[in-house]
Biopython code that builds the backbone (N, CA, C, O; Angstrom):
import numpy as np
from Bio.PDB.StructureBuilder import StructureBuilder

atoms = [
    (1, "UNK", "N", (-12.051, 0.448, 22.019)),
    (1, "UNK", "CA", (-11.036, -0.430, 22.559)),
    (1, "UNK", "C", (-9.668, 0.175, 22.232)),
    (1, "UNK", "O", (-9.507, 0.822, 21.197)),
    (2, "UNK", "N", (-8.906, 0.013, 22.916)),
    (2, "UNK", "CA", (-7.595, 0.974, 22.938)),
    (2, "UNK", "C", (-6.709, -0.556, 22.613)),
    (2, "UNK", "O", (-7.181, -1.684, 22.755)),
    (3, "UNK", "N", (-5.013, -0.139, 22.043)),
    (3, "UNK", "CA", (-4.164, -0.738, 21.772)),
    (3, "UNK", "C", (-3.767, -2.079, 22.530)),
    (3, "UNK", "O", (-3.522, -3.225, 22.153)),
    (4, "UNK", "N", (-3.810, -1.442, 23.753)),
    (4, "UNK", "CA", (-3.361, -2.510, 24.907)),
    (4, "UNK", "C", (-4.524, -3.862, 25.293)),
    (4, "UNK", "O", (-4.234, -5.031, 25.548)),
    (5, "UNK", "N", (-5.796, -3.271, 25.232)),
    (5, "UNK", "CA", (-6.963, -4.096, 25.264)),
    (5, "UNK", "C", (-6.907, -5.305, 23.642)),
    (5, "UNK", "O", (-7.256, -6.470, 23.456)),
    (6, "UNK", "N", (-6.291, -4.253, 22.786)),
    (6, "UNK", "CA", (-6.521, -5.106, 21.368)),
    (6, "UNK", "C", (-5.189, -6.470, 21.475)),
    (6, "UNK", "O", (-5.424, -7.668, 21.315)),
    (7, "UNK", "N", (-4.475, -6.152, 21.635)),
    (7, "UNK", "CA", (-2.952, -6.857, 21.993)),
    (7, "UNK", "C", (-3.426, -7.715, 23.079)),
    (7, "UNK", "O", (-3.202, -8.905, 22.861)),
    (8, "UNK", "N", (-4.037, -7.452, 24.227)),
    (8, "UNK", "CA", (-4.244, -8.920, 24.903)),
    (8, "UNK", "C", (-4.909, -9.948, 24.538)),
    (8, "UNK", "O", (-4.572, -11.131, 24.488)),
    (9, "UNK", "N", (-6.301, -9.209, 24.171)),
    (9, "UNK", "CA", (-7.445, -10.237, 23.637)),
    (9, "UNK", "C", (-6.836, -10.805, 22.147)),
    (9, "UNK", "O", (-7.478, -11.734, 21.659)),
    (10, "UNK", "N", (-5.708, -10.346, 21.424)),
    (10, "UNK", "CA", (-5.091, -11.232, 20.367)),
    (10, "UNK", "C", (-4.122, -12.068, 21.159)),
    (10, "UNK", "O", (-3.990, -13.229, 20.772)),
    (11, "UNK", "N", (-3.433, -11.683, 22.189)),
    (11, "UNK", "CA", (-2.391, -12.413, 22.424)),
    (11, "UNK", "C", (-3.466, -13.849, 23.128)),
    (11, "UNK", "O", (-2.966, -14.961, 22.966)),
    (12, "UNK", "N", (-4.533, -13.813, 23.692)),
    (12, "UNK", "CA", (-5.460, -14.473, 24.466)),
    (12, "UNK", "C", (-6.059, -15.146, 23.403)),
    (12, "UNK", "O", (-6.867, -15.976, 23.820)),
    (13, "UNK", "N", (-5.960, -15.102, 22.014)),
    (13, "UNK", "CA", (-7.240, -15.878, 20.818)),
    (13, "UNK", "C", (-5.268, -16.663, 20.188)),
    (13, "UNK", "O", (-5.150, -17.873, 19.996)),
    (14, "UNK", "N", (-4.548, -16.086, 20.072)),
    (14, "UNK", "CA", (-3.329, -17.040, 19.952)),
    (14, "UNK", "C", (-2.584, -18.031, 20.276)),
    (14, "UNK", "O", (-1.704, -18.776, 19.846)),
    (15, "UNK", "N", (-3.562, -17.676, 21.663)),
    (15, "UNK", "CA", (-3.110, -19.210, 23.091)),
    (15, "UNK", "C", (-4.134, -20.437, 22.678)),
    (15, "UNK", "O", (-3.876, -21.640, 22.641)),
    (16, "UNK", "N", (-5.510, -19.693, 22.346)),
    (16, "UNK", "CA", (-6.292, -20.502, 22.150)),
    (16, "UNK", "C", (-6.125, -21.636, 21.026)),
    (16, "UNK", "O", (-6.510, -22.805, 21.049)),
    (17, "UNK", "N", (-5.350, -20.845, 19.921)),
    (17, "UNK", "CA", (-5.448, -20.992, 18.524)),
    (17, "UNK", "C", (-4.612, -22.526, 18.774)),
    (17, "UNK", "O", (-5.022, -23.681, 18.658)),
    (18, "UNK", "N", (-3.252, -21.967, 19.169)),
    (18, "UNK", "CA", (-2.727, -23.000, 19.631)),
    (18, "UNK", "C", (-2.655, -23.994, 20.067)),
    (18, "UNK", "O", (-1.948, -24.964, 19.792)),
    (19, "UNK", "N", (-3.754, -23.737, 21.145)),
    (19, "UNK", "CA", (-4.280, -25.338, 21.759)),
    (19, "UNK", "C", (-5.049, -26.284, 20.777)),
    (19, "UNK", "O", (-4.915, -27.508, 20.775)),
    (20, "UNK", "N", (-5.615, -25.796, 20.202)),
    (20, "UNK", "CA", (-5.960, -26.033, 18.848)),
    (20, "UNK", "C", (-5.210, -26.790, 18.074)),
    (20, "UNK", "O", (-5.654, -27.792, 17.514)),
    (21, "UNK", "N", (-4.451, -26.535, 18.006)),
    (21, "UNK", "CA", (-3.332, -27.044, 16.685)),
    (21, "UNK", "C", (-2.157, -28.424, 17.438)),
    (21, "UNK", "O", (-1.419, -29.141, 16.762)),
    (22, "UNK", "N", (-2.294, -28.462, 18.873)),
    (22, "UNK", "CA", (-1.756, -29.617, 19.339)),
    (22, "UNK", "C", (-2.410, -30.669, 19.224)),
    (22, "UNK", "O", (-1.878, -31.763, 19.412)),
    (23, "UNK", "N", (-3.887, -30.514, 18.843)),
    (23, "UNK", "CA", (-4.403, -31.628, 18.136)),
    (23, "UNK", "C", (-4.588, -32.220, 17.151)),
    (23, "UNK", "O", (-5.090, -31.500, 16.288)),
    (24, "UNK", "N", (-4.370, -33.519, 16.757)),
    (24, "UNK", "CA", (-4.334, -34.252, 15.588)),
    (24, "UNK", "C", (-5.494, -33.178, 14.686)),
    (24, "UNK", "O", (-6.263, -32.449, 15.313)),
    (25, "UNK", "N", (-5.486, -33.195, 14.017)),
    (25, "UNK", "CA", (-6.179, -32.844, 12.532)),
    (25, "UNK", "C", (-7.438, -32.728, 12.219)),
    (25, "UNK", "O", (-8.151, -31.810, 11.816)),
    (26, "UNK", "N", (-7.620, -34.109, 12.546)),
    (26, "UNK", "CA", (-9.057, -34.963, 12.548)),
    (26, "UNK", "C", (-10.187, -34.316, 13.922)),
    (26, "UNK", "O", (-11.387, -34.050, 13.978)),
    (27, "UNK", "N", (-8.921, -34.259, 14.995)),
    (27, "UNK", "CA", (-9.840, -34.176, 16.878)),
    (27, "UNK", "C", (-10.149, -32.491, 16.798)),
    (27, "UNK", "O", (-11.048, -32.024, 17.497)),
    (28, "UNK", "N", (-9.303, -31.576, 15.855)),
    (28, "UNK", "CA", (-9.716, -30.059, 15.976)),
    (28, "UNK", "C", (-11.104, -29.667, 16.068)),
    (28, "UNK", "O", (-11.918, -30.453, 15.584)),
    (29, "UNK", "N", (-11.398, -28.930, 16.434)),
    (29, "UNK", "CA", (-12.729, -28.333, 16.121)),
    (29, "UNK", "C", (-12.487, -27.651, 15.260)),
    (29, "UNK", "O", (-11.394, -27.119, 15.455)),
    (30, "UNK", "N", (-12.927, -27.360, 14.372)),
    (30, "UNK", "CA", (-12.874, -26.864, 13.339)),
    (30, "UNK", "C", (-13.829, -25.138, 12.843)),
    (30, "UNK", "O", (-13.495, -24.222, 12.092)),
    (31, "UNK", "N", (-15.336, -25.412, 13.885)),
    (31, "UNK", "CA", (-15.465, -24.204, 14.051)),
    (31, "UNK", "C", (-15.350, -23.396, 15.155)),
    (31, "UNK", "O", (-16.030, -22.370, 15.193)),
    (32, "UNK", "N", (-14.418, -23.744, 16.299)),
    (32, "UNK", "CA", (-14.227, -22.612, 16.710)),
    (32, "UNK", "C", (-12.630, -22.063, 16.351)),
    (32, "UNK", "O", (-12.194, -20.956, 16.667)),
    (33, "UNK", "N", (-11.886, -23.120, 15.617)),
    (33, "UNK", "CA", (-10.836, -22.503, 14.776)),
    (33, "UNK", "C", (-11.445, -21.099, 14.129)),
    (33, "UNK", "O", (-10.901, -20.001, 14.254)),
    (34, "UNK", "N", (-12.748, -21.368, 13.375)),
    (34, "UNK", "CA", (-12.854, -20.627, 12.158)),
    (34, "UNK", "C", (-13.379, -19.237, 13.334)),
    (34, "UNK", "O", (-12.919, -18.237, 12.784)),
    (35, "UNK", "N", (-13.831, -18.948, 14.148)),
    (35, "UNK", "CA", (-14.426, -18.328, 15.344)),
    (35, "UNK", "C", (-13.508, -17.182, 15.216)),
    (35, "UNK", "O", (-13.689, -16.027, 14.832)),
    (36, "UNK", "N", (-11.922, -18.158, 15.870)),
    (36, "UNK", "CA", (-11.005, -17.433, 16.220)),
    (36, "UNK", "C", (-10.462, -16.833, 14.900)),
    (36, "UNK", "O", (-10.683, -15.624, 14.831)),
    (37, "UNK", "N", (-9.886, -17.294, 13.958)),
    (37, "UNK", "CA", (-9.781, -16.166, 12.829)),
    (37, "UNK", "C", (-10.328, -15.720, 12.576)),
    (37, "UNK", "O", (-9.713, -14.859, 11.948)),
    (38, "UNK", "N", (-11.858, -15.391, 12.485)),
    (38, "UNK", "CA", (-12.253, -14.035, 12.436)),
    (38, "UNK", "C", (-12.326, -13.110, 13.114)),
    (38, "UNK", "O", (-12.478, -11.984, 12.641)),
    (39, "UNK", "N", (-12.211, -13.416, 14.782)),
    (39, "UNK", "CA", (-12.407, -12.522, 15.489)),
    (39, "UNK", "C", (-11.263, -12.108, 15.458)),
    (39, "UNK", "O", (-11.173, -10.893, 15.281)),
    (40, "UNK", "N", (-10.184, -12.754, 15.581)),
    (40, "UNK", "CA", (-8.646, -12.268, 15.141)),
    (40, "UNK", "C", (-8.265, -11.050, 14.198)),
    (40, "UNK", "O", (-7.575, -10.053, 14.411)),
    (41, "UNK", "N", (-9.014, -11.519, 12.997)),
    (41, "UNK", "CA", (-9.248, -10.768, 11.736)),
    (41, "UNK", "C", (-9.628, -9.372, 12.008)),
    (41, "UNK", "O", (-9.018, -8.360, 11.664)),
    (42, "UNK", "N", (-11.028, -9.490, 12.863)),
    (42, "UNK", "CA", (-11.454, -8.031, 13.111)),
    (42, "UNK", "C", (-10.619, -7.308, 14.299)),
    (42, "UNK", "O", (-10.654, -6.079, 14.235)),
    (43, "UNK", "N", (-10.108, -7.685, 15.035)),
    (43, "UNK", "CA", (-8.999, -7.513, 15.749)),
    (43, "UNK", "C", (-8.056, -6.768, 14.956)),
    (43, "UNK", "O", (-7.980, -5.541, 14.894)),
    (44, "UNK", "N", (-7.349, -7.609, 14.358)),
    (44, "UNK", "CA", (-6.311, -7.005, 13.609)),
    (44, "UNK", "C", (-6.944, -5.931, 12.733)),
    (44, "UNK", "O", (-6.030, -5.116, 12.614)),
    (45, "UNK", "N", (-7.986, -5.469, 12.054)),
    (45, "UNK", "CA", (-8.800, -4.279, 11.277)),
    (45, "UNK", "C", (-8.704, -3.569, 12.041)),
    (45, "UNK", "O", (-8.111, -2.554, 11.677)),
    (46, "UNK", "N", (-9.117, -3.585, 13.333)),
    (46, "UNK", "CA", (-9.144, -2.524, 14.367)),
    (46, "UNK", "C", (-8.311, -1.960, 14.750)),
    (46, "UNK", "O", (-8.346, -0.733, 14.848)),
    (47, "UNK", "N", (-7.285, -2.694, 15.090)),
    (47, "UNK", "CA", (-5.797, -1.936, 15.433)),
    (47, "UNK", "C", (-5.252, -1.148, 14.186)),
    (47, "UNK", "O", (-5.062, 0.067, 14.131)),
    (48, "UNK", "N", (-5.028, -2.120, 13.149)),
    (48, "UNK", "CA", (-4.748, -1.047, 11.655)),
    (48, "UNK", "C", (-5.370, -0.073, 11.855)),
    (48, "UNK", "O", (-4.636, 0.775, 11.348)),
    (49, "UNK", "N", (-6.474, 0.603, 12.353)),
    (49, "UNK", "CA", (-7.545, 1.876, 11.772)),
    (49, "UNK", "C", (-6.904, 2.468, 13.098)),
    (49, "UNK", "O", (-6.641, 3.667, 13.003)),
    (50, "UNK", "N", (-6.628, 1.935, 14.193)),
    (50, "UNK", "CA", (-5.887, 2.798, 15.320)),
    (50, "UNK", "C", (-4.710, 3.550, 15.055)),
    (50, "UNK", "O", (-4.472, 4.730, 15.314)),
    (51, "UNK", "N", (-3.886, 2.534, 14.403)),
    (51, "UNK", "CA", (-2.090, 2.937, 14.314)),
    (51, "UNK", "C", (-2.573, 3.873, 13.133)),
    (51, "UNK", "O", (-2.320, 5.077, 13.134)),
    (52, "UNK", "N", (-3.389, 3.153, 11.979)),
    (52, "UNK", "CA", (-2.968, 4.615, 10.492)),
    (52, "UNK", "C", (-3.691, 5.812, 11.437)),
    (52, "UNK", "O", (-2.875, 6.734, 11.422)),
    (53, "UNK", "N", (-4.592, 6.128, 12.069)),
    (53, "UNK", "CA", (-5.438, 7.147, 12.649)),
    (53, "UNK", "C", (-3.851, 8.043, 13.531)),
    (53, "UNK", "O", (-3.510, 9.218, 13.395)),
    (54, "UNK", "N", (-3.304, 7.146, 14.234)),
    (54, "UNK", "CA", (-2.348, 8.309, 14.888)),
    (54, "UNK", "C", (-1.068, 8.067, 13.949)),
    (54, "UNK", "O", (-0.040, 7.825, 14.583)),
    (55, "UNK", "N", (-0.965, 8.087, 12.757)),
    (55, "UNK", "CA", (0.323, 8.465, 12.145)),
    (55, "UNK", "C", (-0.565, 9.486, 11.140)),
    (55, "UNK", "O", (-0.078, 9.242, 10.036)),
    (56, "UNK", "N", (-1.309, 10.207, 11.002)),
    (56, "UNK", "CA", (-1.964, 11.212, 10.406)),
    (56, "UNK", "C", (-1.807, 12.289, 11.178)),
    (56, "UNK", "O", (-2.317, 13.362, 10.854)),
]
sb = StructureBuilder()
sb.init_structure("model")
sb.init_model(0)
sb.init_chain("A")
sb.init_seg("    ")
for serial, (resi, resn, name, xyz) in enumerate(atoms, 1):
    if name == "N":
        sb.init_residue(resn, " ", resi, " ")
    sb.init_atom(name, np.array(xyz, "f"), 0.0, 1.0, " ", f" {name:<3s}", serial, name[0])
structure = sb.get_structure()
């Protein structure tokens, strides 16, 4: 997966995240909150190992 692919599908789990969070507290789902931070998570691992890979 290249930079540009990684940056949408985060910018696309941030929209989600969001919709998320316009709900009371209680009405969240709670696991697909937890879904999205991880996939987020590995997202963001991936890009780190991209950017340090081309500043070497």
């Amino acid at each position: 997966m290249n930079i540009a692919e990684i940056e949408s599908k985060l910018n696309s789990l941030k929209i989600q995240q969001a919709e998320q969070f316009k709900k009371k507290k209680a009405e969240r789902d709670n696991t697909a909150l937890s879904a999205i931070r991880e996939e987020m998570n590995k997202l963001k691992e991936e890009a780190t190992a991209i950017y340090k890979g081309k500043k070497k």
